[in-house]
C-alpha positions in Angstrom: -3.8 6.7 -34.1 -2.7 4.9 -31.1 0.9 5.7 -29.2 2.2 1.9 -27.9 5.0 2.1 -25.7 8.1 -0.1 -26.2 10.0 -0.9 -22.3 13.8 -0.4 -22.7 15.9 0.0 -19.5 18.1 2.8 -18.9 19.9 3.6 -15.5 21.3 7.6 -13.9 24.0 8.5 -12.2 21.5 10.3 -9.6 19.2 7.9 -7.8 17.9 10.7 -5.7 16.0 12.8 -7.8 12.7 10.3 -7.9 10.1 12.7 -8.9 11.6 12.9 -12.3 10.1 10.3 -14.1 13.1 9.3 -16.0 15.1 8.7 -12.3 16.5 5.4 -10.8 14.0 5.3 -8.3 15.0 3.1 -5.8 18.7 1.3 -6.1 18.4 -1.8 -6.8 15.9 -1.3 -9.3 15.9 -1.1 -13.0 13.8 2.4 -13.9 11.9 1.9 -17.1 12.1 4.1 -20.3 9.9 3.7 -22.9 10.0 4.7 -26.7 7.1 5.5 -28.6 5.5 3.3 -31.9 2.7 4.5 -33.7 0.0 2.0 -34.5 -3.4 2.4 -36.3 -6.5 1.7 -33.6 -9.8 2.5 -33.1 -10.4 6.2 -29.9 -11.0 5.0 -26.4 -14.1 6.0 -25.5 -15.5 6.3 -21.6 -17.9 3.4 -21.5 -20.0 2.8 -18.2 -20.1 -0.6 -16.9 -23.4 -2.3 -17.3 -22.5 -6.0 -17.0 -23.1 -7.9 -13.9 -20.2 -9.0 -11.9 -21.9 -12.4 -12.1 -21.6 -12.4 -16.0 -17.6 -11.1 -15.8 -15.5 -13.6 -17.6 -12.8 -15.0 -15.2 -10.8 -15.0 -18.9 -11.3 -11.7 -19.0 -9.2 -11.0 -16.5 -6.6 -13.5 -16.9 -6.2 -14.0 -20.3 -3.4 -11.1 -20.5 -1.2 -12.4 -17.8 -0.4 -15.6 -19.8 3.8 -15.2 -20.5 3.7 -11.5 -19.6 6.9 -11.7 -18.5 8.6 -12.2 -21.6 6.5 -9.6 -23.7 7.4 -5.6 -23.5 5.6 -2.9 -21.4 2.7 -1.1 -23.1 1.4 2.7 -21.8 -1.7 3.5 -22.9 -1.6 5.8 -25.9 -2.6 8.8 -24.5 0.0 9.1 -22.3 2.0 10.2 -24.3 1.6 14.0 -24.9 0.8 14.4 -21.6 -0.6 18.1 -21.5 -3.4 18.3 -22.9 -6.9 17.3 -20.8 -7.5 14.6 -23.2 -3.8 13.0 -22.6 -4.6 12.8 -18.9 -3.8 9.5 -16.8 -7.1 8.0 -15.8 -8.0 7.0 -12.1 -10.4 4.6 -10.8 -10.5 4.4 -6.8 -11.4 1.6 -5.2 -13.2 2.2 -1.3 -14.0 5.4 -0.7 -14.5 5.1 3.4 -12.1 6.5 5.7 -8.5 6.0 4.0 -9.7 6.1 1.0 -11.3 9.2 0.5 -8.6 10.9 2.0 -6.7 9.4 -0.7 -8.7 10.3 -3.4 -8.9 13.9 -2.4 -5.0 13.6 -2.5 -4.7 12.4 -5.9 -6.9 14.4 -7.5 -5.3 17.7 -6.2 -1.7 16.4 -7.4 -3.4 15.0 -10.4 -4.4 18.7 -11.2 -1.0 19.9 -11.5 -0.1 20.6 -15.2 3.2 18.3 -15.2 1.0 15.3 -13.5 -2.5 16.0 -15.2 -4.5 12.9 -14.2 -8.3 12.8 -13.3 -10.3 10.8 -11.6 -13.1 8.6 -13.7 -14.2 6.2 -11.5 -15.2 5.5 -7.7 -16.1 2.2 -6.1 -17.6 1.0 -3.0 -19.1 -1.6 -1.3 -21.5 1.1 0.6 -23.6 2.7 -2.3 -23.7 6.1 0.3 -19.9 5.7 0.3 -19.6 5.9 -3.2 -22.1 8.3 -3.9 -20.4 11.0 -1.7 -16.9 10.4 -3.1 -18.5 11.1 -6.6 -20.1 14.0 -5.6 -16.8 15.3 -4.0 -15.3 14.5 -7.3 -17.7 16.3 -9.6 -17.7 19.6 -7.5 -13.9 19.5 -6.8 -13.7 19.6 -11.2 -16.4 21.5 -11.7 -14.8 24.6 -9.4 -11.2 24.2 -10.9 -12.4 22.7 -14.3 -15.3 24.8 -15.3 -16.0 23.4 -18.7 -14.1 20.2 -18.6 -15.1 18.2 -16.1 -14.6 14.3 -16.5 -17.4 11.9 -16.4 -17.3 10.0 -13.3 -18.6 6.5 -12.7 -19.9 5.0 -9.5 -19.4 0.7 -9.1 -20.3 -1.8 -6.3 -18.2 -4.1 -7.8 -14.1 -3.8 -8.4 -13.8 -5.9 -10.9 -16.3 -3.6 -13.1 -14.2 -0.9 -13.0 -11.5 -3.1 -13.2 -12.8 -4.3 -16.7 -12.4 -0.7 -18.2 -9.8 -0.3 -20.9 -9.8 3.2 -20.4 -8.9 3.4 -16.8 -4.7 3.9 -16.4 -4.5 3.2 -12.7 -6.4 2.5 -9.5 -6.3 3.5 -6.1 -6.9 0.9 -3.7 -8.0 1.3 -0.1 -9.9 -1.1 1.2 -9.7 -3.1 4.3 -6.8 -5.4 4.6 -8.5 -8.3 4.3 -9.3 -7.5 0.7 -6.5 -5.7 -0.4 -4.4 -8.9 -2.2 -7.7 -9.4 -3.7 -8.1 -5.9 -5.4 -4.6 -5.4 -6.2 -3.7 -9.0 -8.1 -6.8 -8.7 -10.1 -5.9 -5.3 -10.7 -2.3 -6.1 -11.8 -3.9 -8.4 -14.0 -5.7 -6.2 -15.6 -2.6 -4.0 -16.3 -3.5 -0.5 -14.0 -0.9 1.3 -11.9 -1.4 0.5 -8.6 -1.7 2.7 -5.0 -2.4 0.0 -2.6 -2.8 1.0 1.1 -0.5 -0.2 3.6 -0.1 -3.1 5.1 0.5 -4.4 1.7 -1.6 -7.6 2.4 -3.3 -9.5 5.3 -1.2 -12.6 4.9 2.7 -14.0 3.9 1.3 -16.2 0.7 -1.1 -13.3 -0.1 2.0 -10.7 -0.1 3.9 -13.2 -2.1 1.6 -13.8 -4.8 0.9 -10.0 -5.2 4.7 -9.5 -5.5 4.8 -12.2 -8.5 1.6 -10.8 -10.3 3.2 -7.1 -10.4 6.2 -8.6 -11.9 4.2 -10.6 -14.4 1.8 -7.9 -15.3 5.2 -5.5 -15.7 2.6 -2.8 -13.3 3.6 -0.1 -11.4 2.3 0.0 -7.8 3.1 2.4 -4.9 2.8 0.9 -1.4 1.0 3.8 1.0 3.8 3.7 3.4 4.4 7.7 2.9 7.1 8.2 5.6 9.7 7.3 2.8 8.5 10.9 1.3 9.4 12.4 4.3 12.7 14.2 4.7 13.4 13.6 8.3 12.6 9.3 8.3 15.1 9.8 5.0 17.5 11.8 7.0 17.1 9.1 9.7 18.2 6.5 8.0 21.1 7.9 5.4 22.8 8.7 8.7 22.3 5.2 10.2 23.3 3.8 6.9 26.3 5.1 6.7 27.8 4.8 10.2 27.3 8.3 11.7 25.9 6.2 14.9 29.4 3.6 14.4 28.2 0.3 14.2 24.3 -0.1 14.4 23.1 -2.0 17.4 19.8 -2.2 17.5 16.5 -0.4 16.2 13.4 0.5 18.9 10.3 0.3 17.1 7.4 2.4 19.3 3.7 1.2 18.5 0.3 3.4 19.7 -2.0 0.2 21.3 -5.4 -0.3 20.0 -8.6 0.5 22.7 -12.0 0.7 23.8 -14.1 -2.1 22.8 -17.2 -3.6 20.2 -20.2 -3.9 20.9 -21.5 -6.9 19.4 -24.8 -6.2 18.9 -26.5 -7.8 15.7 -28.5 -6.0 13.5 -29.9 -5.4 9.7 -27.5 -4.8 7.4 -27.9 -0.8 5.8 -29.8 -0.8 2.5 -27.0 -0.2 0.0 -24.4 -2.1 1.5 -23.2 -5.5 0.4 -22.0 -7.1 3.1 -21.2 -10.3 1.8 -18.8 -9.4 -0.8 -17.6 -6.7 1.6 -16.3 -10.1 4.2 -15.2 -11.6 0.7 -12.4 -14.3 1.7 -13.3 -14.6 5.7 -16.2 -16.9 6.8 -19.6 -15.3 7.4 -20.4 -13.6 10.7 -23.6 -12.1 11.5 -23.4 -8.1 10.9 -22.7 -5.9 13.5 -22.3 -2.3 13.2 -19.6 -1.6 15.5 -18.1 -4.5 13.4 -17.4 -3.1 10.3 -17.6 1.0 9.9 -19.7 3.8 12.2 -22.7 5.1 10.6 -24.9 7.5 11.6 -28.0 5.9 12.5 -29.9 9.2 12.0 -29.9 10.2 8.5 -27.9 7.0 6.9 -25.1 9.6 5.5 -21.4 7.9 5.9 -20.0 8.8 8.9 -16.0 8.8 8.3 -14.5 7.6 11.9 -12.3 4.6 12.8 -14.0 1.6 11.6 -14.4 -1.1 14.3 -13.0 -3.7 11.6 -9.4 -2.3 12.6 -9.8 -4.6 15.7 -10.7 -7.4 15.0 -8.4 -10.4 13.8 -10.3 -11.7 10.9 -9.7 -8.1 8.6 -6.5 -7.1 10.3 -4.0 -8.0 12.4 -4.6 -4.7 14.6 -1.5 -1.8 15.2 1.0 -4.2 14.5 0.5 -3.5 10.8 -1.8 -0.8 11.4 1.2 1.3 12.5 3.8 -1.0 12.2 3.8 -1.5 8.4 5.1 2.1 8.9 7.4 2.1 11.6 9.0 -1.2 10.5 9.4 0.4 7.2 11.9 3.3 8.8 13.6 0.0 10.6 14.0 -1.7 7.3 14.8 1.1 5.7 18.1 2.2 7.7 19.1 -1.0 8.4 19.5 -2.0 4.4 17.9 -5.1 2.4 14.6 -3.9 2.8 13.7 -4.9 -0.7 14.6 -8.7 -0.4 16.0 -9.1 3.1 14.3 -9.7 6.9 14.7 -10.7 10.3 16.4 -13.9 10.9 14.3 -14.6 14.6 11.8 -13.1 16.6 9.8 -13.5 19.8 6.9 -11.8 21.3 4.3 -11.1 23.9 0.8 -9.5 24.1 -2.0 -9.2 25.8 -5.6 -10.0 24.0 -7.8 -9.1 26.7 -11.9 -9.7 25.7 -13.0 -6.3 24.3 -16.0 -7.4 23.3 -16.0 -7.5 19.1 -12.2 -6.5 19.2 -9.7 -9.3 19.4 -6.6 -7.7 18.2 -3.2 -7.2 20.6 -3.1 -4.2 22.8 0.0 -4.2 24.5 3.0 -6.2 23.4 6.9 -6.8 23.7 9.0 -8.1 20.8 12.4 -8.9 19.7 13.7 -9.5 16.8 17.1 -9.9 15.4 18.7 -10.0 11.3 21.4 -12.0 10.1 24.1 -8.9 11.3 23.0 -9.7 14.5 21.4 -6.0 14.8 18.2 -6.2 17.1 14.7 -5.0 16.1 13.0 -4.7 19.6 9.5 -3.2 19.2 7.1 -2.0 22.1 3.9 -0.6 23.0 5.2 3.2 23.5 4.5 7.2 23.0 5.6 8.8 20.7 5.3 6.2 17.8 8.5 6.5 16.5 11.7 4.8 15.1 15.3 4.9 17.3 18.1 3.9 15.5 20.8 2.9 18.4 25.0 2.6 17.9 28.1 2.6 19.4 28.5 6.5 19.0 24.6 7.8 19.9 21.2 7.2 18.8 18.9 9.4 16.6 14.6 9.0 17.3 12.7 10.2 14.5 8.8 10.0 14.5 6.3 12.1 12.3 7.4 16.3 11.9 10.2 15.5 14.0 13.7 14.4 14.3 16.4 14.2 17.7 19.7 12.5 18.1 21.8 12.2 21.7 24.0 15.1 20.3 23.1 17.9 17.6 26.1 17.4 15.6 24.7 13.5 14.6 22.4 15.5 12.6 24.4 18.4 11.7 27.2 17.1 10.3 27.4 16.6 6.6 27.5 12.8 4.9 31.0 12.1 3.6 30.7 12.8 -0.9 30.8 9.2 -1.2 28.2 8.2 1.5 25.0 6.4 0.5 22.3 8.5 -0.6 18.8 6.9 -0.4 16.0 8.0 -2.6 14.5 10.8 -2.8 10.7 11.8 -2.7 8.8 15.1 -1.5 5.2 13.5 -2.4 4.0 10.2 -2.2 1.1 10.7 -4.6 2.8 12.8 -7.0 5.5 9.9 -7.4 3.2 7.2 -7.8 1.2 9.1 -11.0 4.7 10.0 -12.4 5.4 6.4 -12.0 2.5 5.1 -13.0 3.5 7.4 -16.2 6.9 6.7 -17.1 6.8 3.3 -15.8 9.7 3.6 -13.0 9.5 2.1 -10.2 8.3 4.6 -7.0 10.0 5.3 -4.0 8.1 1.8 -2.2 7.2 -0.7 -4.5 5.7 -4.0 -4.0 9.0 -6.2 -2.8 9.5 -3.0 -0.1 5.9 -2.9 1.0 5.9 -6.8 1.2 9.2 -7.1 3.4 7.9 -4.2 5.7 4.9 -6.2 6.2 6.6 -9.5 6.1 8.4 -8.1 9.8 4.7 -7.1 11.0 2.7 -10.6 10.5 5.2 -12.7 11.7 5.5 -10.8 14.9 2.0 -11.5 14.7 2.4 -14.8 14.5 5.0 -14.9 17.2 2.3 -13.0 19.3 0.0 -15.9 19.3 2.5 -18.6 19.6 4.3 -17.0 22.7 7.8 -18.2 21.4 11.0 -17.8 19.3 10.5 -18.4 15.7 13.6 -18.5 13.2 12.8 -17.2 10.0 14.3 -17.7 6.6 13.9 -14.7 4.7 14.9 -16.3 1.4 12.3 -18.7 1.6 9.6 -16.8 3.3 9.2 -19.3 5.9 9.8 -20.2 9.1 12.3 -23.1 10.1 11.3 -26.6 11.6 7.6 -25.0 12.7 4.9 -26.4 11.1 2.5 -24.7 13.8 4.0 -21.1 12.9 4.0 -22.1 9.1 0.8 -22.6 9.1 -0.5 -19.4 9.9 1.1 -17.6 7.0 -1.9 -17.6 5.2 -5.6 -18.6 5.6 -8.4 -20.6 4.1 -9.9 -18.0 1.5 -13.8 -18.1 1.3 -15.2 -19.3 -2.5 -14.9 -17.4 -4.4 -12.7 -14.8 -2.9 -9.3 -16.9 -3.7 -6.6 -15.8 -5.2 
């Protein structure tokens, strides 16, 4: 007996309360129910993958997409009767290095919890010593707090193995930027909830076309931007919404820079590690160890620091997404339309001083401005932080902590009528509820995507040393073809999307 789930809409009168399931998650957005219909089908069963990635059908992964939008949402059967172990939401994590196994270790403590109950099945990673550990975590985590029941758990090299698996609900993505539009379309196509690391993508068209295959797909995904599940950056920006700093002026975005430098020393590439499909959709360079992740030479064990790849252009566009998919979040987020509005101009400088391997921006200087004439201005600075700035004060929020020009800014309660933005305590307990019920989460695609949008072309501005005016509505920028063209890249074959 299979459960298939039916998508009707529904709305509440409280669009705070997001870790209920059954909330209006983020205004603006239509939260999904789902009723259940009883169908006759064959048990899912945990299968390993055995097939080479060579041999995987490109059908199979897009014949479900074709006019998705226009059919219902489905939830995998077990979901529904979500207490017992059997009914548990399945996870497959894809990259288990730095990010990502911090993570994984996240959701599978939330996915313990009785009203969550999910489990982790699957780990992949491009380094077999990578994935190998993060299993092993996995197994021993269950296997303390599970005696008796622990879930088997796969390893894979390849994402689009695990992405093949019927039985797998949702995936956890954390991989370097460069690859993320990669993971996460195919994913959507292949119907999983989706936990995508910030920034949401490495490129404009690569955001967009991840924005248009969650919608197709009808998927849940949760952009890792987890200050909106913070009280204080909430607290930040109800009071700038509604007018406790008078009219907003402008919004000071403060940045950490990027240091040190690579050494660009060539050498073999570690047994166990696929560097090819690890570059993917960038050209080939030779491989470099301080290029990609740190390893200890000694015993070959993963060694969990700062990759070097943070640095260098080709895989990410350094702290200007790094930390300013964050920061410009909190901007977007108390200044409104941060689900389908943006800056309307911006200009920049940097420096990009020879670091060796690292090529990103270290210190920079940029100004922005939206359509309400409010100002983004965004610097190099300590503390990284967000400063909303008004007529009446200014309040500076950063992580753990919160300060405005006078106490009573923040002690004062909002007006009943004020605007109340949503509310989450957890970022990874909202996502699996999400990926559950089928509601959107506190930052879904179109919020990560706009967040980002403000980060790359800042970017872009930063390499072209000039004032760009953007149209947000057509994701482009006006009268430059020299600026236009660097909202995407030439995708390696065949790493396209």
């Amino acid at each position: 007996m299979r459960t298939v789930w039916r998508r009707r809409w529904w709305t509440t009168s409280d669009p705070r309360a997001t870790d209920d399931p059954k909330a209006a998650i983020v205004p603006g957005f239509r939260a999904r129910w789902v009723a259940p219909v009883l169908t006759l089908s064959a048990p899912t069963q945990f299968v390993p993958m055995t097939e080479p990635a060579s041999r995987l059908s490109r059908r199979r992964f897009l014949q479900t997409t074709a006019s998705a939008a226009a059919v219902p949402l489905f939830l995998p059967s077990h979901l529904f009767g979500r207490g017992a172990p059997s009914n548990a939401l399945r996870i497959g994590c894809i990259g288990t290095g730095r990010q990502g196994t911090g993570d994984l270790r996240a959701v599978l403590n939330r996915g313990l919890e009785e009203a969550v109950n999910a489990r982790i099945v699957a780990v992949c990673d491009l380094d077999r010593s990578r994935a190998v550990a993060a299993r092993q975590y996995v197994v021993d985590t269950y296997s303390k707090k599970l005696p008796g029941a622990v879930p088997e758990v796969q390893t894979y090299r390849d994402y689009r193995e695990l992405l093949a698996r019927d039985d797998i609900d949702a995936v956890l993505i954390a991989t370097p930027d460069h690859q993320h539009a990669l993971c996460a379309v195919a994913a959507a196509k292949a119907k999983k909830a989706i936990y995508l690391q910030k920034p949401l993508t490495y490129s404009i068209a690569e955001g967009k076309a991840l924005v248009a295959a969650v919608r197709a797909n009808q998927v849940v995904l949760q952009v890792g931007s987890q200050q909106r599940s913070d009280a204080k950056f909430r607290q930040a920006c109800e009071l700038a919404r509604n007018g406790r700093l008078g009219n907003l002026q402008r919004v000071r975005v403060h940045l950490p820079p990027d240091v040190g430098s690579g050494d660009s020393k060539q050498g073999p590439v570690p047994e166990g590690f696929d560097y090819d499909a690890w570059l993917g959709p960038v050209q080939p360079v030779p491989y470099a160890t301080a290029g990609v992740h740190p390893r200890s030479a000694a015993d070959g064990k993963p060694d969990f620091g700062r990759p070097g790849w943070l640095q260098i252009r080709r895989y990410c566009l350094g702290m200007i997404t790094g930390w300013g998919s964050h920061m410009n979040d909190i901007a977007q987020w108390g200044h409104g339309g941060d689900a389908d509005g943006g800056l309307a101009e911006i200009e920049a400088t940097a420096e990009f001083p020879q670091r060796g391997l690292f090529d990103v921006h270290t210190k920079f200087s940029a100004k922005g401005r939206w359509p309400d004439g409010v100002e983004l201005l965004q610097e190099t600075g300590d503390p990284a932080g967000v400063r909303f700035e008004g007529e009446n004060g200014w309040i500076f929020v950063q992580r753990g902590k919160i300060e405005a020009s006078a106490k009573e800014l923040l002690q004062e309660p909002l007006a009943a009528d004020a605007v109340r933005l949503p509310v989450s305590d957890d970022h990874y307990r909202n996502w699996l509820l999400c990926a559950r019920s089928g509601a959107d989460p506190i930052c879904p695609v179109e919020i990560g995507h706009r967040s980002n949008t403000i980060c790359v072309i800042t970017h872009i501005a930063m390499r072209l040393q000039k004032k760009l005016t953007w149209d947000a509505a057509a994701e482009r920028f006006v009268g430059d073809d020299e600026a236009n063209k660097m909202l995407d890249y030439e995708h390696r074959e065949p790493w396209t999307l």
